[in-house]
C-alpha positions in Angstrom: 155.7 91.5 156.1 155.5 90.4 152.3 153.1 91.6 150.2 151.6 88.5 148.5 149.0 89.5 145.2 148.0 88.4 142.5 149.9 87.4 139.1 148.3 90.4 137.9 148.8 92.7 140.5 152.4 91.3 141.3 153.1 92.3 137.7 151.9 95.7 137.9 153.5 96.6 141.4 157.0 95.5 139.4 157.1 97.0 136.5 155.8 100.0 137.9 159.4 100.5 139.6 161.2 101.2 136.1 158.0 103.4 135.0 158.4 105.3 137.6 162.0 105.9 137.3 161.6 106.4 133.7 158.6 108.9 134.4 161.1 110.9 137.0 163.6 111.3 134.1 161.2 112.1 131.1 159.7 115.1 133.3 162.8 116.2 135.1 165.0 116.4 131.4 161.7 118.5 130.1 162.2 120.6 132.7 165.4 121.6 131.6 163.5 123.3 128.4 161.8 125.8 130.5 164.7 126.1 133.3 167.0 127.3 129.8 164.5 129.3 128.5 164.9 133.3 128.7 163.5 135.5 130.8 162.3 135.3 135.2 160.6 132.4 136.4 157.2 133.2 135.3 158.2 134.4 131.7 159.6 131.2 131.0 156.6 129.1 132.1 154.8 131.3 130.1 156.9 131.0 126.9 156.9 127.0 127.4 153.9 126.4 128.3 153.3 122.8 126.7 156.9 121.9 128.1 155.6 122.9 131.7 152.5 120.9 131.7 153.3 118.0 129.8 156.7 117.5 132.2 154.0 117.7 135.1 151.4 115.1 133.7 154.3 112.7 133.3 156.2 114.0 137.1 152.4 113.2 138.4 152.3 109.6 137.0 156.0 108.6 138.6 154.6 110.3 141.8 151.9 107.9 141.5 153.4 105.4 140.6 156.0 105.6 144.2 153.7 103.9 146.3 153.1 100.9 144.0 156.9 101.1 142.5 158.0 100.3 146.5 155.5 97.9 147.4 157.4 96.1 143.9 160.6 96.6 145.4 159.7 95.2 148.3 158.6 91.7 147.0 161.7 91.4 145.5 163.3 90.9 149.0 163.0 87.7 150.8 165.5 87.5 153.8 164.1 89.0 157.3 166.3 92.2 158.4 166.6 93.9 154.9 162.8 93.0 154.6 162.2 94.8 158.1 163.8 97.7 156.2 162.1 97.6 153.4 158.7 97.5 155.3 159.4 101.0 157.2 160.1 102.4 154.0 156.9 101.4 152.1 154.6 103.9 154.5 157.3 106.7 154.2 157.2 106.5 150.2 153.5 106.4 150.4 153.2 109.9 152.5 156.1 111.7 150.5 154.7 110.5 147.1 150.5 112.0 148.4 153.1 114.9 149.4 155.0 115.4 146.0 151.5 114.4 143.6 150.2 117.4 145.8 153.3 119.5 144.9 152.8 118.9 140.9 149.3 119.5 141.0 149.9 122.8 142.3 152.4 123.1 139.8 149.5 122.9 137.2 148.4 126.4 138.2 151.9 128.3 137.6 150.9 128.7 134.0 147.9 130.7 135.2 149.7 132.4 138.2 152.7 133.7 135.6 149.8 134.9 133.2 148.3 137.1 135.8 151.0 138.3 137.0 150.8 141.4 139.7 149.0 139.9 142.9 149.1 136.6 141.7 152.4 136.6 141.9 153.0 138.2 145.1 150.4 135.5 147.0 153.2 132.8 145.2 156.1 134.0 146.2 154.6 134.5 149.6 153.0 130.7 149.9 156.9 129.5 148.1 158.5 130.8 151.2 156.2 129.9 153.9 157.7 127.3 156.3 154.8 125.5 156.2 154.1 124.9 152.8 157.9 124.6 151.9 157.7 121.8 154.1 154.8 119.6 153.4 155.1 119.9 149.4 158.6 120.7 148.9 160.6 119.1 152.1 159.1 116.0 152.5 158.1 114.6 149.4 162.3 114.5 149.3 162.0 111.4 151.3 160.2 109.4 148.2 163.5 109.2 146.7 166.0 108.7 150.1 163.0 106.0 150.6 163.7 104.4 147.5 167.7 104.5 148.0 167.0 102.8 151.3 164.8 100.1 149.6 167.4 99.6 147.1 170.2 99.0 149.7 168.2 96.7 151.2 167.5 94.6 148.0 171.6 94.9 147.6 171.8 93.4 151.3 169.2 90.9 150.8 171.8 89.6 148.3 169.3 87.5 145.3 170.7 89.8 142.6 173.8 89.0 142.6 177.2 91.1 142.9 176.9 92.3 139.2 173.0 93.9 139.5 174.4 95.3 143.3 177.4 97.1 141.7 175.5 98.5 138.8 172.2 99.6 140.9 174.7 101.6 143.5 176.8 102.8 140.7 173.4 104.4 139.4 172.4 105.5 142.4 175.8 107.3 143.2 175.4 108.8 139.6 171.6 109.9 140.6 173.0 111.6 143.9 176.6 113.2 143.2 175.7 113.7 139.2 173.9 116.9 139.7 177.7 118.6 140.5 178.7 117.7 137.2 175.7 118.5 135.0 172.2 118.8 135.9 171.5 116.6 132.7 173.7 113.4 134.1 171.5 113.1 137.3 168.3 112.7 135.1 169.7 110.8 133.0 170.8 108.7 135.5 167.3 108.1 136.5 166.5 106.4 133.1 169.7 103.6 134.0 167.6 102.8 137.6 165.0 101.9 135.3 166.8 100.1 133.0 168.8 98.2 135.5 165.4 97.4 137.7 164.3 95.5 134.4 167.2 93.1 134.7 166.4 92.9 138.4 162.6 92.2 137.7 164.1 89.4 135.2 166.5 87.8 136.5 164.3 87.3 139.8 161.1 86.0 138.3 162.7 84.0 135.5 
């Protein structure tokens, strides 16, 4: 199935695929602030605060920007069994992205919960490690990004890139996967290059 839209809307579904991966590395390397910070979990939400929320308004908009981001990715691809592919993705992304948007807006309340403190955070720690919640909003939304690997082989397969825009986009993706064993910082960083390298996609397909 291709998805056939506007000039305007064709637009906005593909350059919402570097946004989004731009968004993802923005929030993630914010992150890092409070994850370095001193102190338990809720002490350092507490004592970066604006680092918290901010990371999650901009995690929220890549989240949002999954479902659109594939739908891009997916007009990009033109031959028949990569396409097939790229279809049973789309509906996966769009589920784990509701999933992860649901997970970050959750995340907006930590400040509040780490404030309170006492039974606050004893209802947390009991929701954090039930199976069910674990899996809807921490599980699944996983499968945005294995979604988005997936639709990036299949672009790869489809073979309109060309071998120099394949090599780099698996390169990156390698990098996103295997770069957290290095340094937490490389995968997120990482994430910026998918964007950057999706940009010369976008171009060199719709020149």
């Amino acid at each position: 199935m291709k998805y056939h839209n506007s000039n305007f809307l064709n637009r906005l579904f593909l350059w919402s695929i570097p946004l989004c991966f731009f968004s993802a590395g923005t929030g993630m390397l914010m992150l890092l602030k409070v994850v370095n910070a001193d102190g338990n979990f809720y002490t350092r939400i507490h004592s970066e605060y604006t680092s918290w929320i901010v990371a999650h308004i901009i995690l929220l908009l890549g989240s949002i920007l999954l479902l659109p981001a594939s739908i891009g990715i997916r007009s990009l691809i033109s031959n028949k069994k990569p396409g097939f592919l790229a279809d049973a993705m789309v509906p996966i992304i769009a589920i784990a992205g509701a999933l992860l948007s649901g997970q970050y807006a959750i995340d907006f309340l930590m400040p509040e919960i780490a404030r309170l403190g006492g039974e606050a955070h004893e209802i947390h720690s009991f929701l954090s490690t039930d199976g069910l919640v674990s899996m809807l909003f921490y599980n699944l939304p996983e499968l945005s990004s294995l979604g988005l690997l997936i639709m990036s082989i299949a672009l790869v397969w489809d073979g309109r890139i060309g071998k120099t825009l394949s090599y780099i986009l698996i390169i990156n993706w390698l990098v996103v996967i295997l770069g957290n064993l290095v340094a937490i910082e490389i995968q997120r960083i990482a994430l910026f290059f998918l964007g950057i390298t999706y940009v010369f996609i976008i171009r060199s397909l719709k020149d």
